[in-house]
TILOTOR-463471 format. One record per atom (N, C-alpha, C, CB): residue in three letters; chain; atom name; x negated, z, y negated. Coordinates in nm, 2 decimals. Glycine has a CB too. Layout:
N
("ALA" "A" "CA" (X Z Y))
...
***
This chain:
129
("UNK" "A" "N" (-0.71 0.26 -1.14))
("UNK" "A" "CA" (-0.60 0.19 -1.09))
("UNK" "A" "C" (-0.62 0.16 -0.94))
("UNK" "A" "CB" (-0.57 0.06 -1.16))
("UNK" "A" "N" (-0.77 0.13 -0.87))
("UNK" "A" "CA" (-0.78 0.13 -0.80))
("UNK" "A" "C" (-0.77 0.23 -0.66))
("UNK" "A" "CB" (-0.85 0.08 -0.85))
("UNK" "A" "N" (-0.75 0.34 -0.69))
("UNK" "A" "CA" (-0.78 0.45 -0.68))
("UNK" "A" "C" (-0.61 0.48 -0.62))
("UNK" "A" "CB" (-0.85 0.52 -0.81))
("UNK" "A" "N" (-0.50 0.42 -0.73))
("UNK" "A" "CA" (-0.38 0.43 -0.71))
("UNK" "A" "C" (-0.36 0.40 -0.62))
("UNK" "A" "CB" (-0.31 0.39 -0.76))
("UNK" "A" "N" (-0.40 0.24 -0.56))
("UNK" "A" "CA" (-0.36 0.15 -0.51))
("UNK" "A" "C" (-0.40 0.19 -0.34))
("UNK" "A" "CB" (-0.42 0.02 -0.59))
("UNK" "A" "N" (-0.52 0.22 -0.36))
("UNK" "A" "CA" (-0.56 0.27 -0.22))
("UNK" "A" "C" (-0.50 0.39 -0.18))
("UNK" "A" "CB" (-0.70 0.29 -0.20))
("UNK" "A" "N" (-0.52 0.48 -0.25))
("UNK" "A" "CA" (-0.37 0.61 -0.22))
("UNK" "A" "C" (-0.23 0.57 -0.13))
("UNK" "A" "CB" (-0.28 0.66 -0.39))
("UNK" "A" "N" (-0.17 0.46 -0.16))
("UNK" "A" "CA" (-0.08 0.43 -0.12))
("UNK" "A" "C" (-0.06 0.34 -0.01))
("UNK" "A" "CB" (-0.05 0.40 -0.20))
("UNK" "A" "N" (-0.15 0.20 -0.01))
("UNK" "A" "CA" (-0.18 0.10 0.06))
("UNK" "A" "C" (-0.24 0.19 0.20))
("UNK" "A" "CB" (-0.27 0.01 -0.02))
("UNK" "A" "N" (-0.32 0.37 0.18))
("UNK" "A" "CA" (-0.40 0.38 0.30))
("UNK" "A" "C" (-0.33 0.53 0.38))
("UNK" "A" "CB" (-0.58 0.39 0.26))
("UNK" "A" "N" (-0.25 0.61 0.25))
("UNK" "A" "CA" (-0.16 0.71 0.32))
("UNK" "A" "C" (-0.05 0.66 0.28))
("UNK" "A" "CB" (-0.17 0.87 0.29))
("UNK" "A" "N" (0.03 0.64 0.22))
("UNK" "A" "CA" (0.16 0.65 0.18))
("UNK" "A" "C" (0.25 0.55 0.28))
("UNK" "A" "CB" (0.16 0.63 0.03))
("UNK" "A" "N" (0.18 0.44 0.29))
("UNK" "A" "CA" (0.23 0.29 0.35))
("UNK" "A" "C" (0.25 0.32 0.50))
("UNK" "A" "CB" (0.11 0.16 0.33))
("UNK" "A" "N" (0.12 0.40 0.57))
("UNK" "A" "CA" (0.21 0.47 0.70))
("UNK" "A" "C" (0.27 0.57 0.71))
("UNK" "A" "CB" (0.16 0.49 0.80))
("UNK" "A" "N" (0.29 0.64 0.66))
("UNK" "A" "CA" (0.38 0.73 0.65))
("UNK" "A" "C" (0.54 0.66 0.66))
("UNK" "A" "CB" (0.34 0.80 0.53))
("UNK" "A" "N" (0.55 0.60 0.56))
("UNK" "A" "CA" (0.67 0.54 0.59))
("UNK" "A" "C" (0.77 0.54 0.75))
("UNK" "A" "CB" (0.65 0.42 0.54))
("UNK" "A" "N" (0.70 0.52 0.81))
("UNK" "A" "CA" (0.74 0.48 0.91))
("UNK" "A" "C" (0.84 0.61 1.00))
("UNK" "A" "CB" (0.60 0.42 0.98))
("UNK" "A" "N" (0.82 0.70 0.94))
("UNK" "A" "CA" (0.85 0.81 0.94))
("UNK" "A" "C" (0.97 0.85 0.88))
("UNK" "A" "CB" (0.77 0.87 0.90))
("UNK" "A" "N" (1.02 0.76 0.78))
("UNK" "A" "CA" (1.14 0.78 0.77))
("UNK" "A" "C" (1.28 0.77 0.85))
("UNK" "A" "CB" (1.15 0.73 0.70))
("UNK" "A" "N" (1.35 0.91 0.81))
("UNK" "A" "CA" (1.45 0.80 0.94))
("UNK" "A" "C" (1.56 0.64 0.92))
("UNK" "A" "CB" (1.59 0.92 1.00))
("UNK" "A" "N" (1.52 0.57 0.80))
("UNK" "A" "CA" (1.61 0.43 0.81))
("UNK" "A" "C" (1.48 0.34 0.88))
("UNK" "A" "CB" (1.68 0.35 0.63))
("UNK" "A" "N" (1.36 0.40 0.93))
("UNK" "A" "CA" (1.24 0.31 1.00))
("UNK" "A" "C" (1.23 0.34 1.10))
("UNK" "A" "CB" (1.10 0.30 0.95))
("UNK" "A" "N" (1.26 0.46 1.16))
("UNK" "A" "CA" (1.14 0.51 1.30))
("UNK" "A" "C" (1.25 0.45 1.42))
("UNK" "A" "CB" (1.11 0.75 1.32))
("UNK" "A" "N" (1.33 0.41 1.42))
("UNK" "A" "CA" (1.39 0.36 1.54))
("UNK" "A" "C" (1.31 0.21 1.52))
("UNK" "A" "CB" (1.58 0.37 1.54))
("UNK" "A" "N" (1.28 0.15 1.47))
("UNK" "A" "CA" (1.21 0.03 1.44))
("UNK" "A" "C" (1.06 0.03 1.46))
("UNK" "A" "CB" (1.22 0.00 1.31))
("UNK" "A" "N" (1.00 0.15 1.48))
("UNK" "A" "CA" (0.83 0.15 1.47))
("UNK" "A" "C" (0.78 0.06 1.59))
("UNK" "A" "CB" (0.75 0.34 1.49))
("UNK" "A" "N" (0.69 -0.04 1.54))
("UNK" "A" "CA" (0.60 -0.05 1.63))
("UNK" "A" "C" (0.48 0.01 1.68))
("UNK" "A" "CB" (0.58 -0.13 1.62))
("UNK" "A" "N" (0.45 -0.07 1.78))
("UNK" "A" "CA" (0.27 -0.01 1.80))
("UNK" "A" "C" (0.15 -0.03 1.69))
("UNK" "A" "CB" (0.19 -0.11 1.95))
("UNK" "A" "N" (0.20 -0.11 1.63))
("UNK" "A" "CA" (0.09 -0.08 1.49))
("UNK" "A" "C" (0.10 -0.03 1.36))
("UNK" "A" "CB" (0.03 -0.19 1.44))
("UNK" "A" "N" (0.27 0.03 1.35))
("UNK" "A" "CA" (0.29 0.15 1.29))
("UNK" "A" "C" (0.22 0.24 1.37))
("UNK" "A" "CB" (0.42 0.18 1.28))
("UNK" "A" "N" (0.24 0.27 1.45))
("UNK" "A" "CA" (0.18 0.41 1.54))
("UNK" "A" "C" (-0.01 0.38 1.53))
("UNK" "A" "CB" (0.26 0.39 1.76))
("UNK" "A" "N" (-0.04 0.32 1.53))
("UNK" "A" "CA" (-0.20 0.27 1.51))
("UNK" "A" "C" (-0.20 0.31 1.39))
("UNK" "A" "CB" (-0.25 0.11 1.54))
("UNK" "A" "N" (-0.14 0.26 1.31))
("UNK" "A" "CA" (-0.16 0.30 1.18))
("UNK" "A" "C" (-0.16 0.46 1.11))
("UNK" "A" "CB" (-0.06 0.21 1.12))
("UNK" "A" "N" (-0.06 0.49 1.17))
("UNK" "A" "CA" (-0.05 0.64 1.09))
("UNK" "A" "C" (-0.15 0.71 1.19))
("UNK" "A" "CB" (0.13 0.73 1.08))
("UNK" "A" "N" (-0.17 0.68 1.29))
("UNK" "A" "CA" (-0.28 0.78 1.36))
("UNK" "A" "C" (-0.45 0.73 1.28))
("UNK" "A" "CB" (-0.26 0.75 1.58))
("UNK" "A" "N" (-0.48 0.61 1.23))
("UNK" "A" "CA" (-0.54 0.58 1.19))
("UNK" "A" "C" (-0.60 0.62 1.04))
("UNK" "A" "CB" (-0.49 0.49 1.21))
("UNK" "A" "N" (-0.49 0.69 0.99))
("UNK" "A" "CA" (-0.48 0.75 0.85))
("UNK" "A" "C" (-0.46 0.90 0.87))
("UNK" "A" "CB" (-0.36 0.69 0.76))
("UNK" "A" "N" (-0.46 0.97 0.99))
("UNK" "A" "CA" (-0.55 1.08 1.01))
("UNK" "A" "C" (-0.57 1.08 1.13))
("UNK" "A" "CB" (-0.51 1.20 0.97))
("UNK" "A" "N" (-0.71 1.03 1.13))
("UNK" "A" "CA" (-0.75 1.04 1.27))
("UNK" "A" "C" (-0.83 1.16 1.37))
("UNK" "A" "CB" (-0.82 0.94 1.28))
("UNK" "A" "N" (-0.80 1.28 1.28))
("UNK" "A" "CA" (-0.84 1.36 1.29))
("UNK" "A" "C" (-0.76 1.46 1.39))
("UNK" "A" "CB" (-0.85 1.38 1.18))
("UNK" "A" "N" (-0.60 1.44 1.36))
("UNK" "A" "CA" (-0.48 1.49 1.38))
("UNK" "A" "C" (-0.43 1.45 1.51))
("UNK" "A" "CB" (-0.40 1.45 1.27))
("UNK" "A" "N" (-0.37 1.32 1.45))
("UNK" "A" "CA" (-0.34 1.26 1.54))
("UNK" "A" "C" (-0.44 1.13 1.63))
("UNK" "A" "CB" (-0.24 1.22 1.49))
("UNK" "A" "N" (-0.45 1.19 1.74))
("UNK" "A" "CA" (-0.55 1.08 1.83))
("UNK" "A" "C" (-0.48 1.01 1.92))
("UNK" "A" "CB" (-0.66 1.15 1.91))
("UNK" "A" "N" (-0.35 0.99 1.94))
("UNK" "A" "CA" (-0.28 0.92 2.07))
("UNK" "A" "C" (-0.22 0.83 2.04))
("UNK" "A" "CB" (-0.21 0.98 2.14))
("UNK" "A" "N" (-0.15 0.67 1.95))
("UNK" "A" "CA" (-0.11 0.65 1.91))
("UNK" "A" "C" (0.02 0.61 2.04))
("UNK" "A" "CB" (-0.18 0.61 1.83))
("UNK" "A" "N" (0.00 0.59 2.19))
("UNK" "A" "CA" (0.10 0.58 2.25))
("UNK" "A" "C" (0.15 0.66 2.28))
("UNK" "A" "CB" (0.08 0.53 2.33))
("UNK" "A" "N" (0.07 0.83 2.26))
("UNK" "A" "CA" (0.16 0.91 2.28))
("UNK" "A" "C" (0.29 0.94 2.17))
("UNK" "A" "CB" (0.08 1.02 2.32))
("UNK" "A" "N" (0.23 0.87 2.04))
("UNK" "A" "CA" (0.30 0.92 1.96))
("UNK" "A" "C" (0.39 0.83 1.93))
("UNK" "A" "CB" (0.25 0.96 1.87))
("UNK" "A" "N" (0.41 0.69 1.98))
("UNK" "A" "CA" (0.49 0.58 1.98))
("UNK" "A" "C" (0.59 0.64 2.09))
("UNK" "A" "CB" (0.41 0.44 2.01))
("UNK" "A" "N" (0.55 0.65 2.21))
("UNK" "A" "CA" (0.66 0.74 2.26))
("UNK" "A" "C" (0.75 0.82 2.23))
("UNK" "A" "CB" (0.65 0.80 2.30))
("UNK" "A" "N" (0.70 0.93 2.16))
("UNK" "A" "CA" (0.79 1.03 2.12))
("UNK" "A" "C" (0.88 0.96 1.95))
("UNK" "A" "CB" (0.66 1.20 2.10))
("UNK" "A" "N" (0.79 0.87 1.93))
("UNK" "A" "CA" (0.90 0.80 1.79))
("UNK" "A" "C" (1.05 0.76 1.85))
("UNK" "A" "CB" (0.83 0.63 1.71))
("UNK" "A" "N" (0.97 0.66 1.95))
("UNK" "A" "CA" (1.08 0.60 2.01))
("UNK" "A" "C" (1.19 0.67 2.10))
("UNK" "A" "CB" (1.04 0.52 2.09))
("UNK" "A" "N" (1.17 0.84 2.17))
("UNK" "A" "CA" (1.27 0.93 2.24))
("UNK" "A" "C" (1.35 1.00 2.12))
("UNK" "A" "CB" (1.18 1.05 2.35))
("UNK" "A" "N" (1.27 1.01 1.98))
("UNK" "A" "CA" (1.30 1.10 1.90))
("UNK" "A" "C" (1.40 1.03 1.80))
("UNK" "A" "CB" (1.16 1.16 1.84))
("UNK" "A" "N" (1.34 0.90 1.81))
("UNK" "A" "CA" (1.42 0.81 1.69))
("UNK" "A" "C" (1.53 0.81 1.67))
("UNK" "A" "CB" (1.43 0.70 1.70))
("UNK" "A" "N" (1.58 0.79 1.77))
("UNK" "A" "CA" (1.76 0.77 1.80))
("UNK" "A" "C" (1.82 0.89 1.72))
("UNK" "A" "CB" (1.82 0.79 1.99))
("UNK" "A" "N" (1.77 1.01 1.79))
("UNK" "A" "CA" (1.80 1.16 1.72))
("UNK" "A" "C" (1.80 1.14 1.61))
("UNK" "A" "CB" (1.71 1.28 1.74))
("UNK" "A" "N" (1.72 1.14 1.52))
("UNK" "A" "CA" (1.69 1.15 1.42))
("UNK" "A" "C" (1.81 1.02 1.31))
("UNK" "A" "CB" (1.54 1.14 1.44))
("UNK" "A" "N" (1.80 0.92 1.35))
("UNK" "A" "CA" (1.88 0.82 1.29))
("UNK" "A" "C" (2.05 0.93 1.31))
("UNK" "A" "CB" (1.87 0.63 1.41))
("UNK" "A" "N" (2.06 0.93 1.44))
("UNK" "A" "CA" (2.22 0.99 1.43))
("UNK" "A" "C" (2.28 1.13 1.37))
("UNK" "A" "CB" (2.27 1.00 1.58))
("UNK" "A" "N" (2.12 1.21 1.30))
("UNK" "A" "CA" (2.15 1.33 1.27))
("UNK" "A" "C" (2.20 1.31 1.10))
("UNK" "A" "CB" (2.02 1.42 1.30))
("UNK" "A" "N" (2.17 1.13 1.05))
("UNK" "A" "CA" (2.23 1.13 0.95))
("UNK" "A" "C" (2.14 1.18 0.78))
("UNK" "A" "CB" (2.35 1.20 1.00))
("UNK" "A" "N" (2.00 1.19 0.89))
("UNK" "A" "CA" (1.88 1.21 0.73))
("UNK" "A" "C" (1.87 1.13 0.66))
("UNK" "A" "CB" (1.74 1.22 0.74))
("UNK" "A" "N" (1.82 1.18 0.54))
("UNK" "A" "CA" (1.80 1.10 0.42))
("UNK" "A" "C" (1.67 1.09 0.41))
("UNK" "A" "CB" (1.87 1.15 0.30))
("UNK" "A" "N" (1.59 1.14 0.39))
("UNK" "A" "CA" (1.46 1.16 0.41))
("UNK" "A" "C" (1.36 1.23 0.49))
("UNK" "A" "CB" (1.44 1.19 0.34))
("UNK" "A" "N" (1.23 1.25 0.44))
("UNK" "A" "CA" (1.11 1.29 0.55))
("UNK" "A" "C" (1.14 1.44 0.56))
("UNK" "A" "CB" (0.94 1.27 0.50))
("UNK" "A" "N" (1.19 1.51 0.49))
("UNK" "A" "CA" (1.25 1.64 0.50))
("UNK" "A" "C" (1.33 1.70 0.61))
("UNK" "A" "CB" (1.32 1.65 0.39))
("UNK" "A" "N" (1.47 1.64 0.60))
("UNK" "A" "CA" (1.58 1.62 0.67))
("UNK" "A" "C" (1.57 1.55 0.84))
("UNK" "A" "CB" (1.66 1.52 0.56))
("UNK" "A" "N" (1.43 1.46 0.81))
("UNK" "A" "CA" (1.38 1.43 0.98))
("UNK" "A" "C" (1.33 1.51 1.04))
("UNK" "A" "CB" (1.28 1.33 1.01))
("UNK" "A" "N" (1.26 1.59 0.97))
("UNK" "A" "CA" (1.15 1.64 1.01))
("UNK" "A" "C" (1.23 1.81 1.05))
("UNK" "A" "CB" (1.03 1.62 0.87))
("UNK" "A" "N" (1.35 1.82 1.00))
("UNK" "A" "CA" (1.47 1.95 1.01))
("UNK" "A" "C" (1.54 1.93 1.18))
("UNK" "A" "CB" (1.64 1.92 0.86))
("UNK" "A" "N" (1.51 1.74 1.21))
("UNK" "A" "CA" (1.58 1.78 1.32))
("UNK" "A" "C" (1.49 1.76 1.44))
("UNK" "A" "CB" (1.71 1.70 1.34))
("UNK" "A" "N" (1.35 1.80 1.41))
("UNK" "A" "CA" (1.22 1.88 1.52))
("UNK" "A" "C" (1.25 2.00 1.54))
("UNK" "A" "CB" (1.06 1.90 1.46))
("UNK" "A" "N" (1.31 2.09 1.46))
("UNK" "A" "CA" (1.30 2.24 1.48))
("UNK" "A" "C" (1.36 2.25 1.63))
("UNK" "A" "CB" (1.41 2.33 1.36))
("UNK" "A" "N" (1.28 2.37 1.66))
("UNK" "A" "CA" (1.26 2.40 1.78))
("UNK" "A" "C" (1.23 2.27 1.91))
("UNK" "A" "CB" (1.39 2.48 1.79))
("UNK" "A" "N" (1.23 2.15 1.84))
("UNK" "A" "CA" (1.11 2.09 1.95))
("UNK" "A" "C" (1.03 2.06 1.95))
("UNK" "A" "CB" (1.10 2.02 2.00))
("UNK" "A" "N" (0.95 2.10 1.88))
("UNK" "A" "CA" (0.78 2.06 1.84))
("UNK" "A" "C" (0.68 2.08 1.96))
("UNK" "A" "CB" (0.71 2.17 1.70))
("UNK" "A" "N" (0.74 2.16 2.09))
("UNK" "A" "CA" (0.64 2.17 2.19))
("UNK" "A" "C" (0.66 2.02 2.30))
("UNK" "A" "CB" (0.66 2.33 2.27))
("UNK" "A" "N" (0.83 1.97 2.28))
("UNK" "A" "CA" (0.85 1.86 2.34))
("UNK" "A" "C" (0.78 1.73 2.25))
("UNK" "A" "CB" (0.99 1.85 2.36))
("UNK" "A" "N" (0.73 1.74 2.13))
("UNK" "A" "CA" (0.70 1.63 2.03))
("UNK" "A" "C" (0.63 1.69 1.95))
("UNK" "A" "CB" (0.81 1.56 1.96))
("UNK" "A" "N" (0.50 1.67 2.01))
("UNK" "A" "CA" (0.35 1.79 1.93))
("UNK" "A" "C" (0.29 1.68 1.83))
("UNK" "A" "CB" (0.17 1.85 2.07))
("UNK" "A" "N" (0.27 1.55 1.89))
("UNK" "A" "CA" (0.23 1.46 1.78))
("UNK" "A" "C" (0.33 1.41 1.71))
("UNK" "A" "CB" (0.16 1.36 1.81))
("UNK" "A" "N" (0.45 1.39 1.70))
("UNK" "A" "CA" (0.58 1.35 1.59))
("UNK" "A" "C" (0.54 1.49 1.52))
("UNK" "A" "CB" (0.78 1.34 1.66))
("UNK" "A" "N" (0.59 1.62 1.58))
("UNK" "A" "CA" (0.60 1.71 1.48))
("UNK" "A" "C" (0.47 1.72 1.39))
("UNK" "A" "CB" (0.63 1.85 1.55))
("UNK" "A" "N" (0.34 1.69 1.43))
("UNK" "A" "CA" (0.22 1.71 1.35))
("UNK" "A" "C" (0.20 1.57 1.21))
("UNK" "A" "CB" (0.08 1.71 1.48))
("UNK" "A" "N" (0.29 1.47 1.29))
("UNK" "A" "CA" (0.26 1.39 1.19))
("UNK" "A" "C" (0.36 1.39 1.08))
("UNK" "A" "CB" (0.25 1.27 1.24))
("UNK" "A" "N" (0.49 1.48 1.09))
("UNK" "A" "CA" (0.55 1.49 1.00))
("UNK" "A" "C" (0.55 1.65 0.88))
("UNK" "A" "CB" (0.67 1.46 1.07))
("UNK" "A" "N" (0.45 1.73 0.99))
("UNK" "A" "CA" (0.39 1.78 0.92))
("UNK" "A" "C" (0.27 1.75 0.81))
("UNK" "A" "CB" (0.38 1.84 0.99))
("UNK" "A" "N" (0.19 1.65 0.85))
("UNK" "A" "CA" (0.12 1.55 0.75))
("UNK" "A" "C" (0.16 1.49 0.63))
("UNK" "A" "CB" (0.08 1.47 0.80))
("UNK" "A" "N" (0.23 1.46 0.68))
("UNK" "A" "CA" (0.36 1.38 0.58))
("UNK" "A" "C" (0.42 1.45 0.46))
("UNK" "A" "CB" (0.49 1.35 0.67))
("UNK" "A" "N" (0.48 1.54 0.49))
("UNK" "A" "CA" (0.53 1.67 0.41))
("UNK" "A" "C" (0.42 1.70 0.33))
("UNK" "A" "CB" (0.58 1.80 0.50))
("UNK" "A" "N" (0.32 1.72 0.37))
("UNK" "A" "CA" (0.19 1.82 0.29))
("UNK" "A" "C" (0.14 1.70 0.20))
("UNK" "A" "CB" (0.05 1.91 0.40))
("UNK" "A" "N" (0.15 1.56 0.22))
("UNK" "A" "CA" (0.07 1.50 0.12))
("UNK" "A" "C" (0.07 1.56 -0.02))
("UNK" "A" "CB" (0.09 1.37 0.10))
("UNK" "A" "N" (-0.08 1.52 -0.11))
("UNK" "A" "CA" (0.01 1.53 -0.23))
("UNK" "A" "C" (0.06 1.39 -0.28))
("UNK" "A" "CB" (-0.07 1.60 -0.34))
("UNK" "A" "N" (0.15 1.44 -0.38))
("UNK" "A" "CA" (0.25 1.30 -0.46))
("UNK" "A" "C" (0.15 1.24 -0.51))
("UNK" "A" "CB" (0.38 1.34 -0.60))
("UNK" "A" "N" (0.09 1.35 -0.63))
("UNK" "A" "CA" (0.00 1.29 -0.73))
("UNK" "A" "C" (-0.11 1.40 -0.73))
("UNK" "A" "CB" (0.06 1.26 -0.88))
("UNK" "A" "N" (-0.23 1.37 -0.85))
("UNK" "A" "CA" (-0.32 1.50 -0.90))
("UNK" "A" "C" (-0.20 1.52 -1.02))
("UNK" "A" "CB" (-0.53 1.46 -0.97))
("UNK" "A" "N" (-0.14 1.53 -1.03))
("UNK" "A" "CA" (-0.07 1.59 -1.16))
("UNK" "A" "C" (-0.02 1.70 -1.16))
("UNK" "A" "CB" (0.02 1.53 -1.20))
("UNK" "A" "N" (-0.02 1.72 -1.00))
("UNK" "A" "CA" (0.02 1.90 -0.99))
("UNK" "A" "C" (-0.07 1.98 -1.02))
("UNK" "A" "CB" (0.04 1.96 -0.86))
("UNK" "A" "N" (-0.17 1.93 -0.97))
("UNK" "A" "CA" (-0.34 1.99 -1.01))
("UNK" "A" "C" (-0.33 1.99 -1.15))
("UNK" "A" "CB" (-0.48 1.89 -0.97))
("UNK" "A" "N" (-0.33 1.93 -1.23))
("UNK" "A" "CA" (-0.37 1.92 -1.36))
("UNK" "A" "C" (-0.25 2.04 -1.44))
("UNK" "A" "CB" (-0.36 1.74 -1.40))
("UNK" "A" "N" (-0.12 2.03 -1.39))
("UNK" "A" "CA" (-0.03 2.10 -1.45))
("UNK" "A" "C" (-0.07 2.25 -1.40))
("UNK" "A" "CB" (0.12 2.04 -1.41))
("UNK" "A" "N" (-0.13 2.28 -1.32))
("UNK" "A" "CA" (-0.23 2.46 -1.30))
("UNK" "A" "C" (-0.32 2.45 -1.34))
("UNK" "A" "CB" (-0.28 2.54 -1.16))
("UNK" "A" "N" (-0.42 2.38 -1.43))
("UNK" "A" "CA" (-0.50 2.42 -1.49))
("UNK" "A" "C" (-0.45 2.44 -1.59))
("UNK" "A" "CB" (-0.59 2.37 -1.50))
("UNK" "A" "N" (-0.36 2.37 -1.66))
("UNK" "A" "CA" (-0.32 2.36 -1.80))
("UNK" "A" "C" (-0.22 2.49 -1.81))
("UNK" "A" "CB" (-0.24 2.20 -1.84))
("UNK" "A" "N" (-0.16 2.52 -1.75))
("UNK" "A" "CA" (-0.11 2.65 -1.74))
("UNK" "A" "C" (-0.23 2.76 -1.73))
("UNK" "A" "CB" (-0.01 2.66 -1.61))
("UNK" "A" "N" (-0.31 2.73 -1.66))
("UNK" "A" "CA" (-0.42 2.86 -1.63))
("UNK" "A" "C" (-0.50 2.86 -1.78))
("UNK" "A" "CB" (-0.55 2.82 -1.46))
("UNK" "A" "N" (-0.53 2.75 -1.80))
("UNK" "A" "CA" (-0.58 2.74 -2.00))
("UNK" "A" "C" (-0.49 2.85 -2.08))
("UNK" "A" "CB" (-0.53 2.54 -2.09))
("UNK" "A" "N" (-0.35 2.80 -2.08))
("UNK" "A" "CA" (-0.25 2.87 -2.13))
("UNK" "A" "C" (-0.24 3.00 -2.10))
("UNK" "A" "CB" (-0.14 2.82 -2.11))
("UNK" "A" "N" (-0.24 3.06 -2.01))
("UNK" "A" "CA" (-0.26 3.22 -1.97))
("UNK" "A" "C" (-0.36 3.27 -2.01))
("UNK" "A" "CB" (-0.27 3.25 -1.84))
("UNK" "A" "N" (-0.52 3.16 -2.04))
("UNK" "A" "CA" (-0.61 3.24 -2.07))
("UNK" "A" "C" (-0.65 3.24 -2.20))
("UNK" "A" "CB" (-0.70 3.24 -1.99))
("UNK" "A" "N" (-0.57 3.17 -2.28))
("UNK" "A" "CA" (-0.58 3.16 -2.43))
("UNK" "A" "C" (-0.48 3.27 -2.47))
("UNK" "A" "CB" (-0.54 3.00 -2.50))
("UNK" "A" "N" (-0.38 3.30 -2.39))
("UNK" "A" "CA" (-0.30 3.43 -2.47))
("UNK" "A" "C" (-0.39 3.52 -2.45))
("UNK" "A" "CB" (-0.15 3.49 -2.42))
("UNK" "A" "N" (-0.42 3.56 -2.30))
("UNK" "A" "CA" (-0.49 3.67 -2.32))
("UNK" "A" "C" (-0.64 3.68 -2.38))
("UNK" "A" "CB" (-0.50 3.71 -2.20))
("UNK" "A" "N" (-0.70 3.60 -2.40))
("UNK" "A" "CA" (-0.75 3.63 -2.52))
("UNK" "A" "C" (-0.72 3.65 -2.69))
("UNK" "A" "CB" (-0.83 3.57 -2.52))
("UNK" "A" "N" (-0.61 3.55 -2.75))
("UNK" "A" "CA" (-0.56 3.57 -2.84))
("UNK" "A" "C" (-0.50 3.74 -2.88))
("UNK" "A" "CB" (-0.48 3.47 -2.83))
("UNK" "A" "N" (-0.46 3.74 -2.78))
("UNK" "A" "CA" (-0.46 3.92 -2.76))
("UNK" "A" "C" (-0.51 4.05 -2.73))
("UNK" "A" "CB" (-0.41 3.96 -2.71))
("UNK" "A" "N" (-0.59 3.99 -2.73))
("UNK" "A" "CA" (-0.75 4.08 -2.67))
("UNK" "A" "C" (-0.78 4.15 -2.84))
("UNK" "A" "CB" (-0.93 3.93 -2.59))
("UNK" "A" "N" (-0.81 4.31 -2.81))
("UNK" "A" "CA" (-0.85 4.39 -2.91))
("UNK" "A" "C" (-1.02 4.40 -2.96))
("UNK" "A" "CB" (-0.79 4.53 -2.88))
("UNK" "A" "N" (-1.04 4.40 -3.06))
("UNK" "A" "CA" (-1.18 4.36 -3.12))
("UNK" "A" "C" (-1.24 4.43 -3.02))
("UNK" "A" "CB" (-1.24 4.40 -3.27))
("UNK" "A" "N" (-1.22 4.57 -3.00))
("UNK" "A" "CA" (-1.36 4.65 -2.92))
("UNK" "A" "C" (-1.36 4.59 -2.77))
("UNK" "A" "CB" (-1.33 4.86 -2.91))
("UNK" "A" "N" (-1.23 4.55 -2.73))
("UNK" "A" "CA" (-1.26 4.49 -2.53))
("UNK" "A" "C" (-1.37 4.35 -2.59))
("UNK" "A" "CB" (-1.04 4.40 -2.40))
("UNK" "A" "N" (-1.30 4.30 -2.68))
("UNK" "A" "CA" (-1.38 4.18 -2.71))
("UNK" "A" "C" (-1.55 4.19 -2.72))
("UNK" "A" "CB" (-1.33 4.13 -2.86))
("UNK" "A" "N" (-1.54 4.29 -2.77))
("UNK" "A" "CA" (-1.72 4.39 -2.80))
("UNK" "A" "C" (-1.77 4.38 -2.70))
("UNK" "A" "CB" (-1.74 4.56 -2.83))
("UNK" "A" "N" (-1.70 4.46 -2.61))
("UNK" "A" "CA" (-1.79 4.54 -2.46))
("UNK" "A" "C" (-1.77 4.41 -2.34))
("UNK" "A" "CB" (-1.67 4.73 -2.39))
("UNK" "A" "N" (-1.69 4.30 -2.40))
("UNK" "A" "CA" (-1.68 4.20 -2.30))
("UNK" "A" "C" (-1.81 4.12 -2.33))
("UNK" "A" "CB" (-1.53 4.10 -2.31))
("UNK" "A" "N" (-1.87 4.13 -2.48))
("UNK" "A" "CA" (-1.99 4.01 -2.50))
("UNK" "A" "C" (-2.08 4.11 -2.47))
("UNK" "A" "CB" (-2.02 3.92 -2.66))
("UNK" "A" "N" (-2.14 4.21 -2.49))
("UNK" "A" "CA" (-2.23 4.33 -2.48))
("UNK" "A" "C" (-2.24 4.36 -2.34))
("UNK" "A" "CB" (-2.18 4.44 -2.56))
***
């Protein structure tokens, strides 16, 4: 549970900020924050408080619903907004849960229990031999 809790509390919670009913609202420690939770990525948090705040407006009046739909009205300006566009590229790629994970192994189990269930005695032979 703990594990939940930090998932969310340490990516998910800035991210938000990224929505478009928030980003006309971001402050400087939104912007600290999500650069904070990849600091790898993003290193500028004024540069990227900037571009929230040139971008924001856009984005509110384009009438998005979500991080998808914000992130639709970067196309073609990602060279004017390199850290917006990268952080909403971050954003996009989280994962939700491990449950995607788990749902390809359990499929990959499933693929490989038929093909053996169907597997003819002699491949079965020359596979242990």
């Amino acid at each position: 549970m703990d594990d939940i809790n930090n998932y969310f509390s340490n990516i998910v919670l800035p991210v938000t900020v990224l929505l478009p009913q928030k980003i006309a609202k971001c402050t400087e420690e939104d912007a600290e924050n999500l650069c904070a939770t990849f600091p790898g990525d993003l290193k500028d948090p004024d540069a990227l408080r900037a571009e929230l705040e040139m971008m924001g407006n856009d984005i509110e009046k384009s009438g998005a619903k979500n991080l998808r739909d914000a992130a639709k009205c970067l196309l073609g300006r990602q060279c004017f907004y390199p850290n917006l566009a990268k952080a909403y590229q971050l954003a996009l790629t989280i994962p939700v849960s491990v449950a995607s994970n788990e749902r390809s192994f359990s499929k990959l189990r499933l693929v490989k229990s038929y093909l053996r269930s169907t597997m003819k005695e002699d491949r079965l032979d020359d596979l242990i031999f």
